[in-house]
C-alpha positions as CSV (number, residue, x, y, z in Angstrom):
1,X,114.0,89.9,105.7
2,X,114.8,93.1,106.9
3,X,115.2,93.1,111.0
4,X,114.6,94.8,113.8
5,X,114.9,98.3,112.6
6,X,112.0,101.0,112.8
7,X,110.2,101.7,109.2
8,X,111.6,105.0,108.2
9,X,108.9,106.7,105.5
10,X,110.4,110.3,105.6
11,X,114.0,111.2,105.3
12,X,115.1,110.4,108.8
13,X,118.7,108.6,108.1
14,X,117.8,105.0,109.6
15,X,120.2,104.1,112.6
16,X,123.6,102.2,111.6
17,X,124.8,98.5,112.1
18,X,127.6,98.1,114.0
19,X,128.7,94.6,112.5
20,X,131.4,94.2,110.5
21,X,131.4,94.7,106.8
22,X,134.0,92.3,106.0
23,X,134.3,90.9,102.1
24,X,134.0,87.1,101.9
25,X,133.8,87.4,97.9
26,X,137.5,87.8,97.3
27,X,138.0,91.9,97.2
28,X,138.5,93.9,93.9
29,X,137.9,97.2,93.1
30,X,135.9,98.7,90.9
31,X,133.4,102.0,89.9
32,X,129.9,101.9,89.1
33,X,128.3,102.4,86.1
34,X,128.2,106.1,86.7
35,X,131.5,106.5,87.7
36,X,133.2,106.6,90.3
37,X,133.2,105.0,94.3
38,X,135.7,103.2,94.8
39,X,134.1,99.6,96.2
40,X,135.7,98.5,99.9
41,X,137.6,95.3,99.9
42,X,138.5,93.3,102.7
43,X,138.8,89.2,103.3
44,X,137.3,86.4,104.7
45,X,138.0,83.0,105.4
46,X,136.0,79.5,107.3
47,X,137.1,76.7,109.1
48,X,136.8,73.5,108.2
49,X,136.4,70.7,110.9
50,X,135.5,67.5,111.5
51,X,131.3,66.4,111.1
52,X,130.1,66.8,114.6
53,X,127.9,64.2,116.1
54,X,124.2,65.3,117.4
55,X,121.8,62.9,118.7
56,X,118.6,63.1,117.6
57,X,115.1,62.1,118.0
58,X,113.0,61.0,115.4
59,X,109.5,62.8,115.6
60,X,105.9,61.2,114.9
61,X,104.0,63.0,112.4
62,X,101.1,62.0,110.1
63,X,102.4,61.9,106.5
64,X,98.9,63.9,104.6
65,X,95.6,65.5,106.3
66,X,95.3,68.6,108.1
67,X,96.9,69.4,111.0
68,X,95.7,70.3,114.3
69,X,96.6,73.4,116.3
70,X,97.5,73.8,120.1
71,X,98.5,76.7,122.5
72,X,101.7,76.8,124.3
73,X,102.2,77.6,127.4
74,X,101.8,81.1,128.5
75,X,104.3,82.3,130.8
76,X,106.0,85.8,130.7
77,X,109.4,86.6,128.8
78,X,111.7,89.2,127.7
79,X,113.3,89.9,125.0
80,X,115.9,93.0,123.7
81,X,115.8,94.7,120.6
82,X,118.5,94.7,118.5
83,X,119.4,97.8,117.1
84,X,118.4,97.6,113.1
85,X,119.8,98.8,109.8
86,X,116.5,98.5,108.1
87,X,115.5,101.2,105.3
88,X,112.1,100.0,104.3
89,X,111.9,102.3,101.1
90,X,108.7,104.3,100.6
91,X,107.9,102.7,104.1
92,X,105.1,105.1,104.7
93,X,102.5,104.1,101.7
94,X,100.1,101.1,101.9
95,X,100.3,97.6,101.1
96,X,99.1,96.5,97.4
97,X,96.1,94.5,98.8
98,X,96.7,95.5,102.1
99,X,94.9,93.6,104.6
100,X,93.3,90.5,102.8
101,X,90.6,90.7,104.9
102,X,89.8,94.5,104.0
103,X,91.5,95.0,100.7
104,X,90.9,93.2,97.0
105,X,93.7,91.5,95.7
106,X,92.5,91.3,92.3
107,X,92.3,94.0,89.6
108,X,94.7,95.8,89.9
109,X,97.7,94.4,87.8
110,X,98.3,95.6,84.4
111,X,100.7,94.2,82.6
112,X,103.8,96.4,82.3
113,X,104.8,97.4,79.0
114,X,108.2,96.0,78.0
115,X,110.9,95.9,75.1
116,X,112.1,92.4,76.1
117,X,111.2,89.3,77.5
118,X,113.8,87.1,79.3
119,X,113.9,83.6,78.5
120,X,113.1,81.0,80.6
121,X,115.0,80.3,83.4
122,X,116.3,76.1,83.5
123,X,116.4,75.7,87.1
124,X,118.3,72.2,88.5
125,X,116.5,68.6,88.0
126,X,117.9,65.5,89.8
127,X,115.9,63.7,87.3
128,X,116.0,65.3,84.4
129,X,112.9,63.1,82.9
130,X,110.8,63.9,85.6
131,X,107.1,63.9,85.2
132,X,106.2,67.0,87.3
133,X,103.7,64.7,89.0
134,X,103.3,63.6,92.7
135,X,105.1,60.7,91.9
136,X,108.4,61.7,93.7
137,X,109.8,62.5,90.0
138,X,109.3,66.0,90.4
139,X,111.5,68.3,88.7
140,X,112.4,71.5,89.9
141,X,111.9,74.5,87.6
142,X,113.9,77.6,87.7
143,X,111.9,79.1,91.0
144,X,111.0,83.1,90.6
145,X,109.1,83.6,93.5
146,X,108.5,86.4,96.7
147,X,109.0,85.4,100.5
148,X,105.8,85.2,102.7
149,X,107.5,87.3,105.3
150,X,105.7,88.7,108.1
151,X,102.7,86.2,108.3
152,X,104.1,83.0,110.4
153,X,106.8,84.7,111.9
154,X,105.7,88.4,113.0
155,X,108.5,91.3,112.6
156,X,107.5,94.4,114.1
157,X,108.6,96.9,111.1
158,X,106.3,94.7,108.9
159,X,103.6,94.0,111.3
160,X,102.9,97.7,113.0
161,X,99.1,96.9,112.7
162,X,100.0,93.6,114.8
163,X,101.9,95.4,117.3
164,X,99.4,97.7,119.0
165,X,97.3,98.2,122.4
166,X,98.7,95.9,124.7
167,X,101.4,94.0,121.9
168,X,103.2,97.9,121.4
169,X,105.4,97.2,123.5
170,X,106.8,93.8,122.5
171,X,109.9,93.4,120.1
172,X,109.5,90.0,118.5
173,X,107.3,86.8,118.2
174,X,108.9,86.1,121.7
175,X,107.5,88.7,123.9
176,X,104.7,89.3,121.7
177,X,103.5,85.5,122.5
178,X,103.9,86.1,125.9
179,X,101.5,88.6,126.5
180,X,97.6,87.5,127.3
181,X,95.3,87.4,124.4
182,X,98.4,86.4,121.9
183,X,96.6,83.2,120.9
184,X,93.5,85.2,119.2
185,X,95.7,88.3,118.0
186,X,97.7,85.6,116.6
187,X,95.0,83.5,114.6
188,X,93.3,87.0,114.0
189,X,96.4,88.4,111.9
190,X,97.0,84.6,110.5
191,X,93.6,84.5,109.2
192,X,93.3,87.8,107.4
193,X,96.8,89.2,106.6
194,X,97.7,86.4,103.5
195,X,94.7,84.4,101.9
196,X,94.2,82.4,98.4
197,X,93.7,85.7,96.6
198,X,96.9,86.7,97.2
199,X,98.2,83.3,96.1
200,X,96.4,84.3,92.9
201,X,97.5,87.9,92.4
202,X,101.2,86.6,93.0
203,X,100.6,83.8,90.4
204,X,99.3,85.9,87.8
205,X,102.6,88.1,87.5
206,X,104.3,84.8,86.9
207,X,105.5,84.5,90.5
208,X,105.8,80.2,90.5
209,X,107.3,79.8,94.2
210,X,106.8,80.7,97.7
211,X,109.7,80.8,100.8
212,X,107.3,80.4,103.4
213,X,109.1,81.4,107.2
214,X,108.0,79.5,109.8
215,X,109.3,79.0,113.5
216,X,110.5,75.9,115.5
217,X,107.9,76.6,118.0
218,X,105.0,76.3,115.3
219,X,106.3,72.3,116.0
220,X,107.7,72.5,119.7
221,X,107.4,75.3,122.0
222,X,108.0,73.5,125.2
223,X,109.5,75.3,128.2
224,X,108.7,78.9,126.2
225,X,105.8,81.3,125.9
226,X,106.1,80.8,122.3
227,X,102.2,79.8,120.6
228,X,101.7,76.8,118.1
229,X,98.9,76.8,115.3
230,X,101.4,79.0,112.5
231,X,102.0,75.5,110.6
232,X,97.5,75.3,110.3
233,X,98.0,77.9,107.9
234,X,102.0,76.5,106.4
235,X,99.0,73.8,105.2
236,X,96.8,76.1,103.9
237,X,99.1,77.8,101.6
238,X,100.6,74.7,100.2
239,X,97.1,73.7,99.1
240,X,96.3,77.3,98.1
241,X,99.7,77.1,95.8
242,X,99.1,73.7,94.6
243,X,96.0,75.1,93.3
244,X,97.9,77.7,91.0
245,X,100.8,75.6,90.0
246,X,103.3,77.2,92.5
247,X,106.2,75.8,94.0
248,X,106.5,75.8,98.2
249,X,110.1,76.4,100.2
250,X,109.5,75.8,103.9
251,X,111.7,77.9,105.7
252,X,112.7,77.6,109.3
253,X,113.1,80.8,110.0
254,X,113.4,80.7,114.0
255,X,115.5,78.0,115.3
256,X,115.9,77.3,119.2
257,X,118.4,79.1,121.1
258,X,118.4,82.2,118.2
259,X,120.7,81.8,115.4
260,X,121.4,85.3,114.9
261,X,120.3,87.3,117.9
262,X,117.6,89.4,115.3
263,X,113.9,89.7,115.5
264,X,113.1,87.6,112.5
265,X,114.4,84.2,114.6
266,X,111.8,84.7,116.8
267,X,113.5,86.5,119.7
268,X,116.0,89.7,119.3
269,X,119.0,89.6,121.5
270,X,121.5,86.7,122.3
271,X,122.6,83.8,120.3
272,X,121.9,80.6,121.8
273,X,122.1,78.3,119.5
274,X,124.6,76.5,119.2
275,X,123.9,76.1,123.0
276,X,122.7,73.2,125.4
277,X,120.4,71.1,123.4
278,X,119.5,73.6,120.7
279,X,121.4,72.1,117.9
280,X,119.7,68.6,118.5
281,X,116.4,70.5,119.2
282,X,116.9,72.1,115.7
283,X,117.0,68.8,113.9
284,X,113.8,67.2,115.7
285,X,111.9,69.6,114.6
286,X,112.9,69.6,110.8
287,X,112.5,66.1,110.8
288,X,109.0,66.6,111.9
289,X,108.6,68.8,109.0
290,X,110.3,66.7,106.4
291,X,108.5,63.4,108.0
292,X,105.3,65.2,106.8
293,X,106.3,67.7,103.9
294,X,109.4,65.7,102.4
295,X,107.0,62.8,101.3
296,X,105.7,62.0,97.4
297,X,102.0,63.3,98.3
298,X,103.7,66.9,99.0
299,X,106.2,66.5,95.8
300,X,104.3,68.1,93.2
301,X,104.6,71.6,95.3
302,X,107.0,71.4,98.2
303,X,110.2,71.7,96.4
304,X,112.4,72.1,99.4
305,X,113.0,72.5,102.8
306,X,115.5,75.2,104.7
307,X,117.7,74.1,107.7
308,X,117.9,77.4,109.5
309,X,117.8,80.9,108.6
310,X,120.8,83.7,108.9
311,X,122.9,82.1,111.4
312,X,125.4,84.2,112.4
313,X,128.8,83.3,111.9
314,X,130.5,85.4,115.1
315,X,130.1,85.6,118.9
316,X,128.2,82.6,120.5
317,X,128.0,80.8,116.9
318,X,131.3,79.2,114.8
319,X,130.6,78.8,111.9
320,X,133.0,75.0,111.6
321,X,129.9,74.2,114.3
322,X,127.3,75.3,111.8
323,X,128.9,73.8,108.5
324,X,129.0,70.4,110.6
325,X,125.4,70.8,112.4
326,X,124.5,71.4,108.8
327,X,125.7,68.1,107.6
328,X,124.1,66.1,110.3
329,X,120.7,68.0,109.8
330,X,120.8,67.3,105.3
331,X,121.6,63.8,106.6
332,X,118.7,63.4,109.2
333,X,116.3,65.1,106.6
334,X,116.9,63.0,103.8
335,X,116.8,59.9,105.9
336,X,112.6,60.9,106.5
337,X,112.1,61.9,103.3
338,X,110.9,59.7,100.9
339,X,110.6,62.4,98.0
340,X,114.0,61.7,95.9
341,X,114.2,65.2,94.5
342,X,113.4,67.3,97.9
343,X,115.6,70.2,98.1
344,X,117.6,70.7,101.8
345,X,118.8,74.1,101.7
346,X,121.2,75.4,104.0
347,X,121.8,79.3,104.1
348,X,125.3,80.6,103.6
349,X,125.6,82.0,107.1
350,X,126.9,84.9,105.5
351,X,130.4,83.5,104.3
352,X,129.3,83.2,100.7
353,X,128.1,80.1,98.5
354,X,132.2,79.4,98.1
355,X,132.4,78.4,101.8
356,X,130.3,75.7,101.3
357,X,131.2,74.3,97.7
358,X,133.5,71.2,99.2
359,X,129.5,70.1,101.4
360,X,128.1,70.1,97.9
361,X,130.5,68.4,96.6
362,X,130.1,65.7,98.8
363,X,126.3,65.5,99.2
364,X,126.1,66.2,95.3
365,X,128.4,63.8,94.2
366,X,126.4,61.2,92.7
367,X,124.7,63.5,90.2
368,X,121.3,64.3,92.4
369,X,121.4,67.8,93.4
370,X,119.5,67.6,96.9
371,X,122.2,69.9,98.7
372,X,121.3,73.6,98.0
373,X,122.8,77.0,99.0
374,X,120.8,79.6,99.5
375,X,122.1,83.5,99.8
376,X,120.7,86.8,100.8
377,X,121.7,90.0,98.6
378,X,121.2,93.7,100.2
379,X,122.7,96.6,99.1
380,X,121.4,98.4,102.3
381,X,123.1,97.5,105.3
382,X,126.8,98.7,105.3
383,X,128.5,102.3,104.5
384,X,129.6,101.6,101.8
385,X,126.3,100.6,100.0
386,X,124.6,103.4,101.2
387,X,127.3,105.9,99.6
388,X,126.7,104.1,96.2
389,X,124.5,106.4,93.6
390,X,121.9,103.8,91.8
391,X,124.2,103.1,88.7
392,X,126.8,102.1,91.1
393,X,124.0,99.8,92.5
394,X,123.2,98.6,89.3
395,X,127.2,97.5,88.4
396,X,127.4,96.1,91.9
397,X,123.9,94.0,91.4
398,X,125.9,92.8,88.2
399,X,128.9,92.0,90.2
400,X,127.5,89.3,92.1
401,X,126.4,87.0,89.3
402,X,130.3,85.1,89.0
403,X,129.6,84.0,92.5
404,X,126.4,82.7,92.2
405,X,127.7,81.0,89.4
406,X,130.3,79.3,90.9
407,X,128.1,78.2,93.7
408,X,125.6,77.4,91.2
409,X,128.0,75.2,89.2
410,X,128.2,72.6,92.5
411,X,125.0,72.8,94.0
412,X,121.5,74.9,93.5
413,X,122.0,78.0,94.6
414,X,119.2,80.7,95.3
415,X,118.8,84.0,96.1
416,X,116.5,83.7,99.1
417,X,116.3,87.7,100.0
418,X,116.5,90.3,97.7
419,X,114.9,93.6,98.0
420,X,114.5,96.9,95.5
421,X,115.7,99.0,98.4
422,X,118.9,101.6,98.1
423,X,120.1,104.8,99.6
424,X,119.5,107.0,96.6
425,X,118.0,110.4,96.0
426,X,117.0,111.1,91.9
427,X,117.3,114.6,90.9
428,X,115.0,116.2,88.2
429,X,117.3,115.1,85.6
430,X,117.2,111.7,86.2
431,X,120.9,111.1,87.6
432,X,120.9,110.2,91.4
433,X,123.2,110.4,94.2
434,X,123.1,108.8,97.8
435,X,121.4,109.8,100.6
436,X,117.8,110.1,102.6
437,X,117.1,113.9,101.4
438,X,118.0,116.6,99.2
439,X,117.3,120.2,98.4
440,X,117.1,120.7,94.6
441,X,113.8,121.4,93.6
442,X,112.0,118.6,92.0
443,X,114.5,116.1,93.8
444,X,113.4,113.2,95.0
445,X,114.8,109.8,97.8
446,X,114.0,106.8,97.7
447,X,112.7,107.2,101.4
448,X,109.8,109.1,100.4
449,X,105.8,107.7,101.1
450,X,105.7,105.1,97.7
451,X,102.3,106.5,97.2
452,X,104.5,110.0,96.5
453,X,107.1,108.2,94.3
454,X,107.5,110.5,90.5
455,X,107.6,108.1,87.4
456,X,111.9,109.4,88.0
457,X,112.2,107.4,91.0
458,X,110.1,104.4,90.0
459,X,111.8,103.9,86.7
460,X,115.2,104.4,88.9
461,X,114.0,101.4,91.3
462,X,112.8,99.3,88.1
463,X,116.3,99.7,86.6
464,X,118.0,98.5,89.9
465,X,115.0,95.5,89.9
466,X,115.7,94.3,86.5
467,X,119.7,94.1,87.1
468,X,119.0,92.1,89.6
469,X,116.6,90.1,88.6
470,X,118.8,89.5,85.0
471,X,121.9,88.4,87.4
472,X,119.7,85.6,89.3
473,X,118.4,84.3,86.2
474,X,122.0,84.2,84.3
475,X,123.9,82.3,87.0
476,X,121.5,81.1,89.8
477,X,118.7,78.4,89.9
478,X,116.1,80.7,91.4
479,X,115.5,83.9,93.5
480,X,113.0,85.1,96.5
481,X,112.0,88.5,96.7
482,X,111.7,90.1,100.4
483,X,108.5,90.0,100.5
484,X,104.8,89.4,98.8
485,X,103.6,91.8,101.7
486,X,105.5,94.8,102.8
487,X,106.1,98.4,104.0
488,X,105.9,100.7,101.1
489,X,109.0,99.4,98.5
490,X,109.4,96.2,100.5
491,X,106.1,94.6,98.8
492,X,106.4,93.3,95.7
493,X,102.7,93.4,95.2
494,X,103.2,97.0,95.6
495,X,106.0,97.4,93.4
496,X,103.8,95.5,90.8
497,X,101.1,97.8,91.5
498,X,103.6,101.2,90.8
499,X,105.3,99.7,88.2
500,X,109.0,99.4,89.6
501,X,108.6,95.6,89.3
502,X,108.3,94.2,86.0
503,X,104.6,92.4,85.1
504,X,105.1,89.5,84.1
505,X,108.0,89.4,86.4
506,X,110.7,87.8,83.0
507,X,109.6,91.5,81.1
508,X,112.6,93.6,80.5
509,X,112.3,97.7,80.1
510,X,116.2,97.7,80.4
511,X,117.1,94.8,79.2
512,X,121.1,93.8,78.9
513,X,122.0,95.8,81.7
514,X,125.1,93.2,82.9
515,X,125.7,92.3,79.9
516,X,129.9,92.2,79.8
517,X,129.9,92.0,83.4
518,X,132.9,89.5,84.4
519,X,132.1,89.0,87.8
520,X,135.6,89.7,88.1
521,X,135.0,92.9,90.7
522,X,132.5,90.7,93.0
523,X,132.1,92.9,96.4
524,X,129.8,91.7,98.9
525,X,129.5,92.9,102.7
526,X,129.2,90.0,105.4
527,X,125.9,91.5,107.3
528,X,125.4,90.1,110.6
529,X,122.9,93.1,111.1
530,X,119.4,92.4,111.9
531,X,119.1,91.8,108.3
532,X,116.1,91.5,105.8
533,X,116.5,88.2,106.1
């Protein structure tokens, strides 16, 4: 999900990442739908090396009940922010909902009106006659689903109402955990921020799975000031989504050490983890949560289980390391597991689902397709996206379905993070150009309060929302948005609530808006930015 970055809800330009923008997706050029930009190309390239051995420990968990919750220790730390490239659109309105334990969460979802409905999504099955039961035989539907961002893993541009009194002044989970009274502010904002009724409202748009982020510490915080008691509520949603049919992802968002130096791991800063014990560290604790969640009483609604989030693939990290810590880690998994069909995901570490095609070959060999890919699409975070008009956007959203495909084609592949967030302005004509404020009369940017948005701009954001949404169903086996709960634009509920996402989430206002798209102009930007992750 998005980083580090402040919330921008005026038309302050958001500050700049410095990381590279270099193309992993094979170059091209090419001009948007509207003409004209020509797209940056550049190369990329991995390193293949031998499996890497890890030692690990296998942890003791119970297999079903509800678990207990314990404070870490609470010593002091530090932590530095890492300068963001966040553009939270709209950041300045209120959350659809809001606070669940202030706000209804019912009521207020219309359906949209639509020319088209997609059709449904297939999804991958490594038994195709499964019963959908909690047998073990569960097959895996085409997943449309949000991210749970913000709740087990705090991110201060999300969380402002978190961060306050004596938490203003920390960055991340890190330093906000180490400050006296965490523990309460903690289960406070747990308890109250994301409840059933959300579950419900998210359901009832035909939202049927959850990527749930969660941190290592939630399972073992020793030697940090990081607090446990996050994976109480992990529980709680799993039986609250159980209860409406929906699908669970457990995420480890926050891995020891930092994987990629951003707020969302937990602590902002350095990467660490491919440091001192981390990398063994990493795989204890998912086979903790695979020892418990990877079982046949969880099938029916935990559908998979994510190594890591976002590692970087520069500085501290190499990413040969990370392709062989992820092998070890799929094989350490699936050794607890005793679900046949539980998904291990592994993110792309921003080199592209086509880095990683020979892994799921291997793992994916014999038919079962247990070893999935999951990738993070933002048109936000470089130059060159934030010089694109919307139709540009739009084309570029459409670009991106070849390599999906072709990741796809090998392994399940998922768009984990998405977002309806661009640099665009919309004049009172309806045409748009880039950029965080204008001057003609009647024009309009993106970065405007949503509560201010004209029916121009949402039906701009609802084009841009479909595209993508059409490209993820086309070539992919399921996609994430970024997130249930957000800032302004960054909320789905909220976009549900305006009307720039579609209700039910398969209805089409524009429908066939990649249609003829080869795929053959695919142009995506490596972000190692403190990303949405």
């Amino acid at each position: 999900m998005p980083g580090s970055g402040p919330v921008y809800g005026g038309s302050t330009q958001p500050p700049q990442t410095s990381s590279p923008a270099t193309s992993v997706y094979g170059g091209g050029t090419g001009s948007g739908l509207g003409g004209g930009t020509s797209l940056s190309t550049g190369t990329g390239s991995s390193t293949n090396s031998s499996v890497l051995t890890f030692t690990t420990t296998s942890a003791q968990t119970g297999a079903s009940g509800s678990p207990t919750s314990s404070s870490g220790p609470s010593s002091s730390g530090s932590g530095s922010q890492e300068p963001g490239s966040v553009i939270p659109i709209g950041a300045g309105g209120t959350y659809a909902g809001g606070n669940s334990s202030t706000s209804p969460s019912t009521g207020y979802i219309p359906p949209a009106t639509a020319s088209s409905t997609i059709a449904s999504g297939t999804g991958y099955s490594s038994t195709p006659s499964g019963t959908g039961t909690p047998s073990g035989n569960t097959t895996i539907p085409f997943l449309r689903g949000v991210n749970l961002g913000g709740w087990l893993v705090l991110e201060k541009w999300m969380n402002g109402d978190v961060f306050t009194g004596a938490f203003s002044d920390a960055a991340d989970q890190y330093t906000f955990d180490s400050i006296s009274g965490a523990p309460a502010a903690l289960d406070q904002h747990w308890s109250t921020w994301f409840n059933e009724t959300d579950i419900q409202a998210l359901s009832a748009t035909g939202i049927n799975a959850l990527r749930i982020p969660i941190g290592y510490w939630a399972y073992d915080n020793t030697g940090t000031p990081y607090q446990k008691g996050a994976d109480v509520y992990l529980e709680k949603a799993i039986g609250w989504a159980r209860t409406a049919g929906m699908k669970v992802w457990i995420d480890c968002h926050g891995s020891p050490g930092s994987q990629n130096g951003f707020d969302n791991s937990g602590h902002s800063g350095a990467v660490h983890w491919q440091e001192d014990n981390n990398l063994n560290l990493s795989i204890s604790v998912l086979e903790t949560i695979a020892t418990k969640y990877g079982t046949a009483a969880y099938a029916d609604v935990v559908v998979g289980i994510e190594l890591t989030n976002e590692p970087v693939s520069s500085g501290n990290n190499q990413f040969s390391v990370t392709k062989s810590w992820a092998q070890e880690a799929y094989a350490a998994v699936k050794a607890v597991s005793t679900n046949p069909n539980l998904l291990i995901v592994m993110h792309d570490a921003f080199q592209g689902p086509k880095s990683w095609i020979s892994i799921g070959e291997k793992f994916n060999a014999n038919g079962a397709k247990n070893f999935g890919m999951d990738t993070h699409l933002y048109q936000v975070f470089t130059d060159s996206d934030m010089a694109l008009n919307q139709a540009q956007h739009i084309s570029e959203a459409c670009s991106w379905g070849a390599n999906i495909k072709a990741g796809n084609a090998v392994m399940p592949t998922y768009v984990g993070e998405w977002s309806p967030a661009t640099n665009i302005c919309v004049n009172p004509d309806g045409s748009t150009t880039a950029g965080t404020d204008c001057s003609e009369y009647g024009c309009q940017c993106q970065s405007a309060d949503i509560d201010d948005w004209n029916a121009n701009m949402v039906e701009q954001v609802r084009r841009y929302v479909e595209a993508q949404m059409d490209t993820f169903e086309q070539n992919g086996s399921g996609y994430f948005m970024w997130a249930a709960k957000g800032p302004g634009g960054w909320g789905f509920l909220n976009g549900v609530q305006k009307g720039f996402i579609p209700n039910p989430v398969t209805a089409r206002k524009y429908p066939g808006q990649c249609s003829g798209n080869s795929g053959s102009k695919v142009r995506r930007e490596v972000r190692e930015r403190s990303s949405v992750n």
